[in-house]
N, C-alpha and C positions, 0 to 999 in steps of 0.2 A: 504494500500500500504506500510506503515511501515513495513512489514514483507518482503517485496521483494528486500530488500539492496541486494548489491551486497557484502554478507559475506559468509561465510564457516560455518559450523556446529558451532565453536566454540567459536562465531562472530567475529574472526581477519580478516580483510579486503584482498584482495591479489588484484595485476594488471593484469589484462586480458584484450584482446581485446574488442573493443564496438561490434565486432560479435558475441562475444560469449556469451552476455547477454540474457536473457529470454523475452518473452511479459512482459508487468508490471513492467521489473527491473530497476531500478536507478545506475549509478555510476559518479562519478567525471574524467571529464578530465584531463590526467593530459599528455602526447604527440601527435604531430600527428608525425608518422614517415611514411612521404610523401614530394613530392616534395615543393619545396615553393610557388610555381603556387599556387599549391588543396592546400596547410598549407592556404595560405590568402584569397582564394576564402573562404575554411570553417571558419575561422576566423572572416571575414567580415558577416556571418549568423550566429556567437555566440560559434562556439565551440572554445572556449578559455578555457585557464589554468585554475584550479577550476569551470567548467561550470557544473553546474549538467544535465547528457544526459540522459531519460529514452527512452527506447524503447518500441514505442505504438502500431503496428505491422507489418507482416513479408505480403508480397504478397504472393497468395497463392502456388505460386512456389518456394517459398522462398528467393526471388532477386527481387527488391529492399528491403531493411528496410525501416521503418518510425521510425524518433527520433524525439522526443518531446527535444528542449533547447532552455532557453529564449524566449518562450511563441510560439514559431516557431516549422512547422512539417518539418523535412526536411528528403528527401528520398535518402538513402545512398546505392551504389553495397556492397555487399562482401566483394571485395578485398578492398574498399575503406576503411569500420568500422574494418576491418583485423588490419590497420596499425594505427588504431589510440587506444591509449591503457589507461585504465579508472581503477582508484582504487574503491573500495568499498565504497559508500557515507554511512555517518553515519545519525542514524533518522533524527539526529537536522540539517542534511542539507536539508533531502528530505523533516523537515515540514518546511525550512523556506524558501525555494525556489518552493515549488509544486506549481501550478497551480491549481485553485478550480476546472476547467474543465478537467482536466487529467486523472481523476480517470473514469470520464463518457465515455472518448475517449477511452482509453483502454477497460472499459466494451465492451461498443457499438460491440468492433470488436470480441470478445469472441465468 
């Protein structure tokens, strides 16, 4: 899963939405730009500032997601992971935050 950062070819990190992430990838939270309601509703289930969010996966329609943070699956709309916007997690976040059962979760749904 080390190889599934959320970096560019050149490994410089950039901010993109948590929608836009792939099965398998990791990145760092770092806004929600949403109301304050859904900010502490997702708050109070872990997406916080520096929370590493991987995405484990997509329904087969593509709507809802499933986000692996803080040992928690939680299933996000679209419009919802649209607004909330995630920098590139570096290795040493994704090995010291991962979950030993992560890796199997994402397989599983492969």
């Amino acid at each position: 899963m080390k190889d599934r950062a959320c970096q560019g070819p050149d490994g410089v990190g950039w901010l993109s939405a948590l929608s836009e992430l792939k099965v398998g990838e990791s990145g760092v939270l770092v806004s929600l730009d949403l109301s304050e309601s859904v900010q502490n509703h997702l708050m109070h289930m872990g997406f916080v500032p520096d929370a590493l969010v991987t995405l484990l996966r997509r329904a087969p329609a593509g709507d809802p997601t499933v986000y692996g943070v803080d040992g928690m699956e939680i299933a996000l709309r679209r419009e919802t992971a649209a607004a909330i916007r995630v920098r590139a997690a570096t290795l040493d976040e994704i090995d010291e935050n991962e979950n030993d059962y992560l890796p199997e979760r994402i397989e599983a749904t492969r």
